[in-house]
Backbone of each chain as nested JSON, in Angstrom:
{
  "chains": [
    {"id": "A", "residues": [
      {"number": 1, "name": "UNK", "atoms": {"N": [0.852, -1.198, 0.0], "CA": [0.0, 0.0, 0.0], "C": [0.88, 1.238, 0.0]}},
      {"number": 2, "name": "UNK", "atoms": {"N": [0.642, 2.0, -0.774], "CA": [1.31, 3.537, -1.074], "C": [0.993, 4.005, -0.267]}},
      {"number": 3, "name": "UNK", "atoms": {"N": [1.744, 5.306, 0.031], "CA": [1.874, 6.525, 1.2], "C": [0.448, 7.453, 1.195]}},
      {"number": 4, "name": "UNK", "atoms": {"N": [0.167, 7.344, -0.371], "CA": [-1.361, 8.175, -0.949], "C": [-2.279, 7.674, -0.556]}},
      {"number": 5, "name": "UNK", "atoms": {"N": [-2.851, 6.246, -0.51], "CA": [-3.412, 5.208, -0.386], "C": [-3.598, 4.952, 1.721]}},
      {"number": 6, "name": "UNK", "atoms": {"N": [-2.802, 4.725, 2.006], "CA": [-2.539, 4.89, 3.821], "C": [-3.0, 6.216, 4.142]}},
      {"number": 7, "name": "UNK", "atoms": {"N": [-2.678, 7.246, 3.656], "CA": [-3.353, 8.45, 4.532], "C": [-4.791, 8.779, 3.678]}},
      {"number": 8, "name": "UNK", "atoms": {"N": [-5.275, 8.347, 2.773], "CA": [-6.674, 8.246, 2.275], "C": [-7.256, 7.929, 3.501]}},
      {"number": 9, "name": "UNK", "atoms": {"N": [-7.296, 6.517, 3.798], "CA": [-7.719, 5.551, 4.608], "C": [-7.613, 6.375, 5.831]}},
      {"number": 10, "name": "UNK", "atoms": {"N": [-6.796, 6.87, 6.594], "CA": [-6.626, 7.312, 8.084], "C": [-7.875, 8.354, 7.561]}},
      {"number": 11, "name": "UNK", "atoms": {"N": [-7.222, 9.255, 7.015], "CA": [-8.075, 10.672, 6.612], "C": [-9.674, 10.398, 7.076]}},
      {"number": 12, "name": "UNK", "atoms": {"N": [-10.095, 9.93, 6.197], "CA": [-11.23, 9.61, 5.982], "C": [-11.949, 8.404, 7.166]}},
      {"number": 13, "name": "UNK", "atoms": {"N": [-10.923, 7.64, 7.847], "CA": [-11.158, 7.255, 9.391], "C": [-11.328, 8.033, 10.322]}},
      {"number": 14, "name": "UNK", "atoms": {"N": [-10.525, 9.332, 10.642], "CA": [-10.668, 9.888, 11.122], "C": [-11.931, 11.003, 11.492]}},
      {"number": 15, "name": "UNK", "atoms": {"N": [-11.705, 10.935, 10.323], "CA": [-12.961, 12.079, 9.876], "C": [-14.282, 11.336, 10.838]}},
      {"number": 16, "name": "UNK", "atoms": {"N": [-14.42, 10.756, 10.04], "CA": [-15.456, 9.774, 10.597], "C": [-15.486, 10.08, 11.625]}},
      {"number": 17, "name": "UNK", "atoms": {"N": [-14.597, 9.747, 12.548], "CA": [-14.746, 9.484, 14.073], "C": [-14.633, 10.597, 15.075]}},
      {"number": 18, "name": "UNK", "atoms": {"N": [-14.521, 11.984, 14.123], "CA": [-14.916, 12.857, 14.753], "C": [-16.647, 13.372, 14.261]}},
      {"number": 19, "name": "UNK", "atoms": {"N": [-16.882, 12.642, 13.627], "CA": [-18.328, 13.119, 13.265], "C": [-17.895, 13.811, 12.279]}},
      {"number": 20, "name": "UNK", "atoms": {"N": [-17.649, 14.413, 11.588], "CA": [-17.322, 15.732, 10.13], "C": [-17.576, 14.707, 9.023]}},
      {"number": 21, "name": "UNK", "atoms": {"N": [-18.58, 15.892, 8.148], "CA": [-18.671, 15.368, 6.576], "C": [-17.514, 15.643, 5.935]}},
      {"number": 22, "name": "UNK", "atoms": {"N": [-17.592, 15.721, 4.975], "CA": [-16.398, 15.956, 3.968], "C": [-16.741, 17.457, 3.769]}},
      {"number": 23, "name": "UNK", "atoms": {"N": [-17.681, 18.051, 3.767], "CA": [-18.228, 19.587, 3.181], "C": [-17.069, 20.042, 4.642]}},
      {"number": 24, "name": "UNK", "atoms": {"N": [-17.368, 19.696, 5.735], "CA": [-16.998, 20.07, 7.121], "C": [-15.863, 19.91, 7.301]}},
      {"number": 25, "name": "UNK", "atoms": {"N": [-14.826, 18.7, 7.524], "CA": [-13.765, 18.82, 7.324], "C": [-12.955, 19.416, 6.107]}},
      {"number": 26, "name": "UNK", "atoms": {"N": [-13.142, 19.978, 4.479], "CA": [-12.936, 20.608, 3.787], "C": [-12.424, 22.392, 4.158]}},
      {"number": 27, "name": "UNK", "atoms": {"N": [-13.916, 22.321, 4.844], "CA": [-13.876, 23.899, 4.757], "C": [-12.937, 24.707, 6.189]}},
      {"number": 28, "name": "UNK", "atoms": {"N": [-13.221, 23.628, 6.757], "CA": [-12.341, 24.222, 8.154], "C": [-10.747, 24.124, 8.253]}},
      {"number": 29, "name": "UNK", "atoms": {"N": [-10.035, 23.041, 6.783], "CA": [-9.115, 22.842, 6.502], "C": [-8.758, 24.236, 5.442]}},
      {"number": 30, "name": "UNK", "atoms": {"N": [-9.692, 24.595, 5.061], "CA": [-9.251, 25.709, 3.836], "C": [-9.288, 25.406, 2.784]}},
      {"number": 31, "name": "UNK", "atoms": {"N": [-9.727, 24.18, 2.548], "CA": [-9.708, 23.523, 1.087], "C": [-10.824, 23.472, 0.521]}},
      {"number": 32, "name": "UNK", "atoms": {"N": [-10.955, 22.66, -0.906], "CA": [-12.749, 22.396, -1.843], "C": [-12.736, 20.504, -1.145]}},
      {"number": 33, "name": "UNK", "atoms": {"N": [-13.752, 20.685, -1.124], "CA": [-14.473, 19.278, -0.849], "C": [-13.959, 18.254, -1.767]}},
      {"number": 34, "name": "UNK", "atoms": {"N": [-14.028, 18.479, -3.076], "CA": [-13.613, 17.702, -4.126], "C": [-12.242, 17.561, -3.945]}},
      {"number": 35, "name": "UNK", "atoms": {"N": [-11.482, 18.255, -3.466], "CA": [-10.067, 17.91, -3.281], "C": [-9.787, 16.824, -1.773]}},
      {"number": 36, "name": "UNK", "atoms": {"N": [-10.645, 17.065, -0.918], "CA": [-10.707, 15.977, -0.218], "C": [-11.163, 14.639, -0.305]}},
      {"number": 37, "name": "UNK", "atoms": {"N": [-12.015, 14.889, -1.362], "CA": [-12.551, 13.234, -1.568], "C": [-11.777, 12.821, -2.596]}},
      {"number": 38, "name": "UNK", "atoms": {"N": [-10.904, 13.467, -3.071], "CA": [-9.662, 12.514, -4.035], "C": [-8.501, 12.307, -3.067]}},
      {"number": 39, "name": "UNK", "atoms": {"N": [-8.222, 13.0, -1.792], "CA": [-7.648, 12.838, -0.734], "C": [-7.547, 11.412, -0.414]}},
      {"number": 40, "name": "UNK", "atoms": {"N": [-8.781, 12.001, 0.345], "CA": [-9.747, 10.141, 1.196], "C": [-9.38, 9.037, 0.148]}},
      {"number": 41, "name": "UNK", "atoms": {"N": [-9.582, 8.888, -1.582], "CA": [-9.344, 8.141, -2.382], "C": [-8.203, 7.602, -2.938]}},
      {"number": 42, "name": "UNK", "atoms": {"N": [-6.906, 8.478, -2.226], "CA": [-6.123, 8.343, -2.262], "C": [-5.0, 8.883, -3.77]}},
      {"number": 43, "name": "UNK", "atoms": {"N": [-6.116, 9.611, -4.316], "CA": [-5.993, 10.092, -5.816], "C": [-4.844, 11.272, -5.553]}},
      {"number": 44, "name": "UNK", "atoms": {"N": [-4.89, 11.98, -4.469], "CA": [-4.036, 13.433, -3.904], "C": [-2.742, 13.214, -3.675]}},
      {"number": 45, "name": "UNK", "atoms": {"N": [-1.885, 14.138, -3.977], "CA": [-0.254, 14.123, -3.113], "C": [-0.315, 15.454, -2.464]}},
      {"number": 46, "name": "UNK", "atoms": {"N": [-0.488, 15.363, -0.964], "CA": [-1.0, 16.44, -0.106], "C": [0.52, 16.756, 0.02]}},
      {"number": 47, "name": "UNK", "atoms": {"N": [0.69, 18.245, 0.459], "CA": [2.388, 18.711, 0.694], "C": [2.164, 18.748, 2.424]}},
      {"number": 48, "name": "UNK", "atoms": {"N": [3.254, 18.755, 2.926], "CA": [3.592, 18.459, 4.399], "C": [2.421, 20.021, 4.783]}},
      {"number": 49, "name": "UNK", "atoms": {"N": [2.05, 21.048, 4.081], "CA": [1.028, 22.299, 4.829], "C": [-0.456, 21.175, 4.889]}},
      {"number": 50, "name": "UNK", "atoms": {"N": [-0.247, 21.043, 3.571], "CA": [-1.91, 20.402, 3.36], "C": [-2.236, 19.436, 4.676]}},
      {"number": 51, "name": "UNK", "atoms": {"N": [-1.141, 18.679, 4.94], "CA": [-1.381, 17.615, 6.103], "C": [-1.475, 18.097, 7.61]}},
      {"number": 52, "name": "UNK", "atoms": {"N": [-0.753, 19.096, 7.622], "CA": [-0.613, 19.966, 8.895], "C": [-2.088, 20.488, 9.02]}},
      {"number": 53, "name": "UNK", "atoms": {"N": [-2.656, 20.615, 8.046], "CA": [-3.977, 21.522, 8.58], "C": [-5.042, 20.511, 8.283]}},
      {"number": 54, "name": "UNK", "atoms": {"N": [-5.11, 19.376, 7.924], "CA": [-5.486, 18.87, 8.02], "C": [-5.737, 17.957, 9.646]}},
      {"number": 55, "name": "UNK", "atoms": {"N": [-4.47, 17.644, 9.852], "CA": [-4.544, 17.364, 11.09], "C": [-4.623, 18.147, 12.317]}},
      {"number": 56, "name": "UNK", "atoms": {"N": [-4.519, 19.814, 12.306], "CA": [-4.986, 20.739, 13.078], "C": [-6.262, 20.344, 13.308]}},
      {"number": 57, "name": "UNK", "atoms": {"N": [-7.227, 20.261, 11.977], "CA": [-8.536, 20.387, 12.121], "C": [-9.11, 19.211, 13.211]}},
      {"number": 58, "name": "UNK", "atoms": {"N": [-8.786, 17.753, 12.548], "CA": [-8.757, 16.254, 13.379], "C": [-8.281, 16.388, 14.822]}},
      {"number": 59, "name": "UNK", "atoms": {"N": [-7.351, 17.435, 14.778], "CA": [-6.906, 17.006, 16.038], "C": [-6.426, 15.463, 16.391]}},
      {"number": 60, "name": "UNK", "atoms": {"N": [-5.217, 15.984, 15.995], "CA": [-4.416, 14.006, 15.353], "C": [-2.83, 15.018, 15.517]}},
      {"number": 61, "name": "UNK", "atoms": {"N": [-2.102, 14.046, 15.815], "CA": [-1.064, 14.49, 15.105], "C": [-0.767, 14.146, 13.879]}},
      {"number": 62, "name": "UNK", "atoms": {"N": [0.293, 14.662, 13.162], "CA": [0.044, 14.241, 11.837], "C": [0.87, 12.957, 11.422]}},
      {"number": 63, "name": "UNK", "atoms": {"N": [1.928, 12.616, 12.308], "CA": [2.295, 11.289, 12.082], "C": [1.085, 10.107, 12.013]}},
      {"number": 64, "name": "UNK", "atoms": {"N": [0.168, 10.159, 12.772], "CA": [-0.943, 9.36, 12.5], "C": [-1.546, 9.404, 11.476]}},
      {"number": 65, "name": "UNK", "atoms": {"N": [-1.565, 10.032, 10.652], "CA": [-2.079, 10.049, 9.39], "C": [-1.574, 9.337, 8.233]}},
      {"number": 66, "name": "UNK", "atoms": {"N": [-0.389, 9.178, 8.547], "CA": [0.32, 8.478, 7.88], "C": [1.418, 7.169, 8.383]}},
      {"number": 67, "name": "UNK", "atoms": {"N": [0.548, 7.092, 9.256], "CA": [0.049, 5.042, 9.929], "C": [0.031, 4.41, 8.873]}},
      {"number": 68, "name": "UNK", "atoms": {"N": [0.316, 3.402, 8.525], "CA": [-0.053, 2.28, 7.848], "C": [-1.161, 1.399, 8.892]}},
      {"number": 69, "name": "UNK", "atoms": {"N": [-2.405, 1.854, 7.807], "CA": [-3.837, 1.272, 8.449], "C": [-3.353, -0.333, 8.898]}},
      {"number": 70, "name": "UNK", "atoms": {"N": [-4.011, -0.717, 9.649], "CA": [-4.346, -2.044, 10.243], "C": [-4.699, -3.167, 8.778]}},
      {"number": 71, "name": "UNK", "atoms": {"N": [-4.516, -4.215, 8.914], "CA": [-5.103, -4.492, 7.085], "C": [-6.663, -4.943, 7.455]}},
      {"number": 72, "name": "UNK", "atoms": {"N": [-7.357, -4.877, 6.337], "CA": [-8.841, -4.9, 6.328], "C": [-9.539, -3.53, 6.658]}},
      {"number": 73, "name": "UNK", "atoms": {"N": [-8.639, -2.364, 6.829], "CA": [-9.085, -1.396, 6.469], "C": [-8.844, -1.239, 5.333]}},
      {"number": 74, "name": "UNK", "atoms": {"N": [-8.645, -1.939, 4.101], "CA": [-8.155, -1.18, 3.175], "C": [-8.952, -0.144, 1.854]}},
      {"number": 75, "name": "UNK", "atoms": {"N": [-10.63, -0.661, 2.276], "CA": [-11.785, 0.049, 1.393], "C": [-11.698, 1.649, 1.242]}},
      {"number": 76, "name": "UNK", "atoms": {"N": [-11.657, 1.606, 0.257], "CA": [-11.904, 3.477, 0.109], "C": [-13.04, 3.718, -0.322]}},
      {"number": 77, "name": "UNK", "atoms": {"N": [-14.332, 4.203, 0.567], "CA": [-15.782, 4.409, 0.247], "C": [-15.688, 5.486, 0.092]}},
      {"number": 78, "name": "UNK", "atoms": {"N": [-16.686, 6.226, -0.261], "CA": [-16.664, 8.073, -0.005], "C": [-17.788, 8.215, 1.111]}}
    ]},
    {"id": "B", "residues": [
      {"number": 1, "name": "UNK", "atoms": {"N": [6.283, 24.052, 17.207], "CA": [6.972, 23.783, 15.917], "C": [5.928, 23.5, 15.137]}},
      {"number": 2, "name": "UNK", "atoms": {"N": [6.241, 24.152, 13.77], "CA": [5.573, 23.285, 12.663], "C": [5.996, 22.212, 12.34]}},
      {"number": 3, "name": "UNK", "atoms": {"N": [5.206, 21.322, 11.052], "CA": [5.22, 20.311, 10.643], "C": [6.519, 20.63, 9.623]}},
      {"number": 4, "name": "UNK", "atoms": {"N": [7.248, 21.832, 8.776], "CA": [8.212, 21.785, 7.81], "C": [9.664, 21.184, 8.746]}},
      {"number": 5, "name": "UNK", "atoms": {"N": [9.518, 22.144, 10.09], "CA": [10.866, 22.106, 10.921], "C": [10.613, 20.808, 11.43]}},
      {"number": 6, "name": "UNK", "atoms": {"N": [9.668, 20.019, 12.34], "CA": [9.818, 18.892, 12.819], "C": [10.321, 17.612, 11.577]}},
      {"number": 7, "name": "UNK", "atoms": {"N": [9.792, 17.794, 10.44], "CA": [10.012, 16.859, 9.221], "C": [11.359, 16.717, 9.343]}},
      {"number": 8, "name": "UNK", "atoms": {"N": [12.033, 18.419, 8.892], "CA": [13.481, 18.45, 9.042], "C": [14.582, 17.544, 9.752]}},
      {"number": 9, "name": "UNK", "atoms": {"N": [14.337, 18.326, 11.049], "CA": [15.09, 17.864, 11.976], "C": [14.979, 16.215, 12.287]}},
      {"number": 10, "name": "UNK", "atoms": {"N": [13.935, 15.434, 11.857], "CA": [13.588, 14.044, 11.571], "C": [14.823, 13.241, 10.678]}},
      {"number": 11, "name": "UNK", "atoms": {"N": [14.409, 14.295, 9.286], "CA": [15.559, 13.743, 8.405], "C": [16.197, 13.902, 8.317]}},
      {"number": 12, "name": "UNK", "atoms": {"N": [17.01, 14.873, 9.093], "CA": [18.305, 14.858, 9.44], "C": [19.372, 14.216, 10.006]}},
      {"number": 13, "name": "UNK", "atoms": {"N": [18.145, 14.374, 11.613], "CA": [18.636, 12.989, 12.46], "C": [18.854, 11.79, 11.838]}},
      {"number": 14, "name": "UNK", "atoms": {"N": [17.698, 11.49, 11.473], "CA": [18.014, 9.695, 10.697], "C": [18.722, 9.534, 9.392]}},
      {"number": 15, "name": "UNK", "atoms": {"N": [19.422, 10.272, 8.864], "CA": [20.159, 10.689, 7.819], "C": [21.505, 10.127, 8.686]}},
      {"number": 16, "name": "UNK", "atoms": {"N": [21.495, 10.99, 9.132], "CA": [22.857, 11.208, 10.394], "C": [22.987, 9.603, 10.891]}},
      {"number": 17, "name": "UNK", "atoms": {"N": [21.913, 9.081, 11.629], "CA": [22.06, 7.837, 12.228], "C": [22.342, 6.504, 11.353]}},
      {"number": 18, "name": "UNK", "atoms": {"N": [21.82, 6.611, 9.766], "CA": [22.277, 6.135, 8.599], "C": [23.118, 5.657, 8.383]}},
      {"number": 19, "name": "UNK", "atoms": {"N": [24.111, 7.071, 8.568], "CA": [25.761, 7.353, 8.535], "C": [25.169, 7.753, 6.98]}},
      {"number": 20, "name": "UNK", "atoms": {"N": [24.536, 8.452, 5.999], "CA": [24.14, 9.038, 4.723], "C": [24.581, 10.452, 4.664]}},
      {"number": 21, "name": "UNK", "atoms": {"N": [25.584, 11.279, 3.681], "CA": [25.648, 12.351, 3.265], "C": [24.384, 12.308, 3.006]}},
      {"number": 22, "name": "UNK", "atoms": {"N": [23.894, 13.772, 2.834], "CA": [23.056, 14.703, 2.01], "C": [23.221, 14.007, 0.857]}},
      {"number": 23, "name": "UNK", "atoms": {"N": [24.031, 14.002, -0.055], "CA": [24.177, 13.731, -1.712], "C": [23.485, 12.669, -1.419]}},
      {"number": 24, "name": "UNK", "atoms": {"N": [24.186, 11.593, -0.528], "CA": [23.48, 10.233, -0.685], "C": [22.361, 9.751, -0.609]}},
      {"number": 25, "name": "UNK", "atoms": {"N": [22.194, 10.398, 0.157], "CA": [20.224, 10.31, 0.555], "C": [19.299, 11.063, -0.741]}},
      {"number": 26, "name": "UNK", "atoms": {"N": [20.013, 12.078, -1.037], "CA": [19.251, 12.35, -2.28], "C": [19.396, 11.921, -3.616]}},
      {"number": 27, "name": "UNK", "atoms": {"N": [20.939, 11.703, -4.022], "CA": [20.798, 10.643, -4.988], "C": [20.024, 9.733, -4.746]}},
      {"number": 28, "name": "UNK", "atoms": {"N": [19.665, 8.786, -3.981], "CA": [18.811, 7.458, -4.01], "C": [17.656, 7.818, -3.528]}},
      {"number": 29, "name": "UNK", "atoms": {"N": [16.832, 9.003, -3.22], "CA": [15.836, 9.986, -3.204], "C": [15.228, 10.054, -4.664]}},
      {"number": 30, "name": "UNK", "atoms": {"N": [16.198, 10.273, -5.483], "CA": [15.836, 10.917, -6.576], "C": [15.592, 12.192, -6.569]}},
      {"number": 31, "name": "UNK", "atoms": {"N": [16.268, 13.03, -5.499], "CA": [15.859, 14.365, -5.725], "C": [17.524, 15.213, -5.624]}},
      {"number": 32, "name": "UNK", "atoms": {"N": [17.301, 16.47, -5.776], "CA": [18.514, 17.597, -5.836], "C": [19.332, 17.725, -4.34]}},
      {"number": 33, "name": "UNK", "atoms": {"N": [20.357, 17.351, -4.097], "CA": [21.318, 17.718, -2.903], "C": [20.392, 18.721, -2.158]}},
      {"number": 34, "name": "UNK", "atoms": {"N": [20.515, 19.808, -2.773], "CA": [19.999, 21.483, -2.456], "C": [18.666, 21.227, -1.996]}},
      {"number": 35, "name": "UNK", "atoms": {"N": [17.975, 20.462, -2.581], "CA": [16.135, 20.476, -1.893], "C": [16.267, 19.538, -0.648]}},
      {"number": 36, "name": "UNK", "atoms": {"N": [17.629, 18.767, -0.583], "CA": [17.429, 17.608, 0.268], "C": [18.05, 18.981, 1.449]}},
      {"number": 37, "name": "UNK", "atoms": {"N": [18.739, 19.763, 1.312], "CA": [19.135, 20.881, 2.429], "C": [18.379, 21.779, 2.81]}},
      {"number": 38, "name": "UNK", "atoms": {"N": [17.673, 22.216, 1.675], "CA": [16.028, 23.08, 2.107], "C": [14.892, 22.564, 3.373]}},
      {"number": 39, "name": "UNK", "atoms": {"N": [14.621, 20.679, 2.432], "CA": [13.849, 20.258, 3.673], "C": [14.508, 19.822, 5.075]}},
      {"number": 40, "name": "UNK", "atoms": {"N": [15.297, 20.102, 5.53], "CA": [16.298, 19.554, 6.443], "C": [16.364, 20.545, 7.47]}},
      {"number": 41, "name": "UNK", "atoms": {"N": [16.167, 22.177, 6.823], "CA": [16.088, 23.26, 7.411], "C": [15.01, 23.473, 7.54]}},
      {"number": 42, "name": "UNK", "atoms": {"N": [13.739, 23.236, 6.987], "CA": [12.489, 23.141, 7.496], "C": [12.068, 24.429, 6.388]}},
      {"number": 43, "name": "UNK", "atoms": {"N": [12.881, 24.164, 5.177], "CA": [12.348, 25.588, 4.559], "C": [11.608, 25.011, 3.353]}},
      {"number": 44, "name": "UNK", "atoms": {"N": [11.16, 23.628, 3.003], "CA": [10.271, 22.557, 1.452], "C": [9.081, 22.561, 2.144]}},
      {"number": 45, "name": "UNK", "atoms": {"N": [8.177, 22.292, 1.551], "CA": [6.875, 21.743, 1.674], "C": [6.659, 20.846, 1.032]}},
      {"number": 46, "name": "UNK", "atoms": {"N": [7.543, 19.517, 1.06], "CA": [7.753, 18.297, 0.544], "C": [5.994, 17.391, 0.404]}},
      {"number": 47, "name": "UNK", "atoms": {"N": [6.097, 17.011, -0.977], "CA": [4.563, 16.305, -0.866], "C": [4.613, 14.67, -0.329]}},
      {"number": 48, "name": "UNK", "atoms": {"N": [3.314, 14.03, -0.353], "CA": [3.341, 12.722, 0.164], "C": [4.806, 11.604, -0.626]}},
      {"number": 49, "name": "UNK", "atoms": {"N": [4.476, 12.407, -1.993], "CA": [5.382, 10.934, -2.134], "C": [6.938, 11.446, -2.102]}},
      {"number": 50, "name": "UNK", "atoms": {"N": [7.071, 12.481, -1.994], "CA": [8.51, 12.703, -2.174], "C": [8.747, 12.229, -0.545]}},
      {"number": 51, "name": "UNK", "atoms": {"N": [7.791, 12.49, 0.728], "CA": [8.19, 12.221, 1.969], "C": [8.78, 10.55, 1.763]}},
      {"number": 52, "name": "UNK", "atoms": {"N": [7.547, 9.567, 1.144], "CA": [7.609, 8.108, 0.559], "C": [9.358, 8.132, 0.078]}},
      {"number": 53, "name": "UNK", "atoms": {"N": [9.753, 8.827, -1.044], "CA": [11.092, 8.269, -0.859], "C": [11.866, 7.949, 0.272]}},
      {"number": 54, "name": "UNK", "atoms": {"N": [11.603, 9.562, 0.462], "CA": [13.018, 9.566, 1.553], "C": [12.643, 8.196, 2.949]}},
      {"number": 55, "name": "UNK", "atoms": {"N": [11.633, 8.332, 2.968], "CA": [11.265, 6.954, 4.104], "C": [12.145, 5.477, 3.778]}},
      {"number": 56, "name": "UNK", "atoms": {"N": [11.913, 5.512, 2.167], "CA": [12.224, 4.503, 1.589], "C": [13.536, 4.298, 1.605]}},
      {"number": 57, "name": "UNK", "atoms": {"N": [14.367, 5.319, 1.481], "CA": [16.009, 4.87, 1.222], "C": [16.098, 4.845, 3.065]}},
      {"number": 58, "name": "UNK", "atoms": {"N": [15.452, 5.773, 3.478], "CA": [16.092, 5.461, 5.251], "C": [15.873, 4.536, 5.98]}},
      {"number": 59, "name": "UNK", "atoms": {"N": [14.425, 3.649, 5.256], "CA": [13.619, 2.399, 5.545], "C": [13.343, 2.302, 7.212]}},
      {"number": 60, "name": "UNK", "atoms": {"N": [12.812, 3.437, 7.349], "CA": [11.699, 3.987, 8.286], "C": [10.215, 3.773, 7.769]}},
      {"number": 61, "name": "UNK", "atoms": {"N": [9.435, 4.042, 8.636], "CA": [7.837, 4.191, 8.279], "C": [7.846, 6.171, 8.099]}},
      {"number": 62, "name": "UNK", "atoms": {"N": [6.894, 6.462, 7.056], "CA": [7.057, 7.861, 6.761], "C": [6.515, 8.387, 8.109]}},
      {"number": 63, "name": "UNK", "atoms": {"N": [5.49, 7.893, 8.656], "CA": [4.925, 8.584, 9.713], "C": [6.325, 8.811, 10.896]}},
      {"number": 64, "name": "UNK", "atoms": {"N": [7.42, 8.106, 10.633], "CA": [8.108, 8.534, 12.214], "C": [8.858, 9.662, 11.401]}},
      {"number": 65, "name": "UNK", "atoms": {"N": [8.868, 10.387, 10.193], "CA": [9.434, 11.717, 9.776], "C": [8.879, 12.906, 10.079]}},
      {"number": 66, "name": "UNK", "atoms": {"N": [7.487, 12.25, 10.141], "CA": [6.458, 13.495, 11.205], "C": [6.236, 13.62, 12.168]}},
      {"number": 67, "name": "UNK", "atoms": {"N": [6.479, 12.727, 13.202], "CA": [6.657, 12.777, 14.993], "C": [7.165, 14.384, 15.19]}},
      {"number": 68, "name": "UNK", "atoms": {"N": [6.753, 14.154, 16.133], "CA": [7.171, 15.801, 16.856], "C": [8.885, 15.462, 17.787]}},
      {"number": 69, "name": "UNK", "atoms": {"N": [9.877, 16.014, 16.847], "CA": [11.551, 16.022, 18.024], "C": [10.74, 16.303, 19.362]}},
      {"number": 70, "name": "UNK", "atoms": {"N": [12.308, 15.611, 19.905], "CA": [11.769, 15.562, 21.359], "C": [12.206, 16.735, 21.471]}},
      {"number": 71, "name": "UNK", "atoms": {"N": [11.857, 17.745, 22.603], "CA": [12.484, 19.1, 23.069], "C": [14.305, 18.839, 23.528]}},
      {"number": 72, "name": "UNK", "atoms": {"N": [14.525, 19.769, 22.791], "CA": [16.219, 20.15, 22.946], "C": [16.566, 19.185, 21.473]}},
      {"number": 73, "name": "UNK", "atoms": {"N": [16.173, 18.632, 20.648], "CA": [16.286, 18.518, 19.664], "C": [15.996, 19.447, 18.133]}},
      {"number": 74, "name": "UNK", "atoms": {"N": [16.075, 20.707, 18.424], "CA": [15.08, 21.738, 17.629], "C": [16.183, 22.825, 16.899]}},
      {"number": 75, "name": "UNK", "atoms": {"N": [17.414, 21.941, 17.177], "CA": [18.744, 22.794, 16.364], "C": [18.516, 22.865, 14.826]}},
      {"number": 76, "name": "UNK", "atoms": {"N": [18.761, 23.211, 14.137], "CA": [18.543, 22.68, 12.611], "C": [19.955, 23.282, 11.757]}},
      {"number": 77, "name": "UNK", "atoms": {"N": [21.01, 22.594, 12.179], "CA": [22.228, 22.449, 11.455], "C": [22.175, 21.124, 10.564]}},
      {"number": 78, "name": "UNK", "atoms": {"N": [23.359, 21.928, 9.419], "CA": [23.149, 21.155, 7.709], "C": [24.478, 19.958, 8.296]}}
    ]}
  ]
}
C-alpha cells in the first residue's frame, strides 16, 4: 500500500470518528471538498502544509495520518 | 513547531544515524542535494510521495518523519 493510499484511509477514518462530513472537514481545513474526496481516495499528493492543517482540524497528530492502516481497512468508500 | 521544521530535523537525524551524506540520501531519493538541504532546514513543503522516498532509502515508516523532536532537539544544522 502507497503513502497516498494509507493516509486516504486514516483521513477519511478519522474524519469519521470525529463526526465531520467531507463539506466540514474541507472547509475548516481551507480547502474544496472535491479535493478531499480525491484525498480520502487516495488520488491526492498532499504537501507536508496540506497535512498539517489537516490534522490541526482532526486534532491528530500528523504522524498518524500516515500510519499504515491495520489491514482490512483497506476500502476506500466516499 | 511546525510540521516543515519537525520533518526536518527528523531527516536529518536519521540521515545522520544512517551514517548518509546529504548527496546520498538524495541521490537514491531521486531528488537535488539542495532540496534535500532546504527540507532539512524546514524551509520545502515536501509532498506525500517525495516524503515516501526519503522513508524509503532510510527504511523507516514515513509517519516517524512526522513525529514531533523531542524538546532540545530543535537545532537545525546542515
Amino acid at each position: 500500500m502507497n503513502l497516498r493510499t494509507a493516509f486516504g484511509i486514516n483521513l477519511q477514518r478519522i474524519r469519521r470518528q470525529r463526526g465531520l462530513s467531507q463539506e466540514q472537514l474541507a472547509a475548516r481545513a481551507g480547502l474544496a471538498r472535491a479535493y478531499l474526496s480525491g484525498a480520502e481516495a487516495g488520488r491526492r499528493n498532499p504537501t507536508l502544509d496540506t497535512i498539517e492543517a489537516f490534522a490541526q482540524v482532526l486534532e491528530v497528530d500528523a504522524a498518524e495520518l500516515l500510519l499504515k492502516p491495520s489491514s482490512g481497512a483497506s476500502e476506500l468508500t466516499s
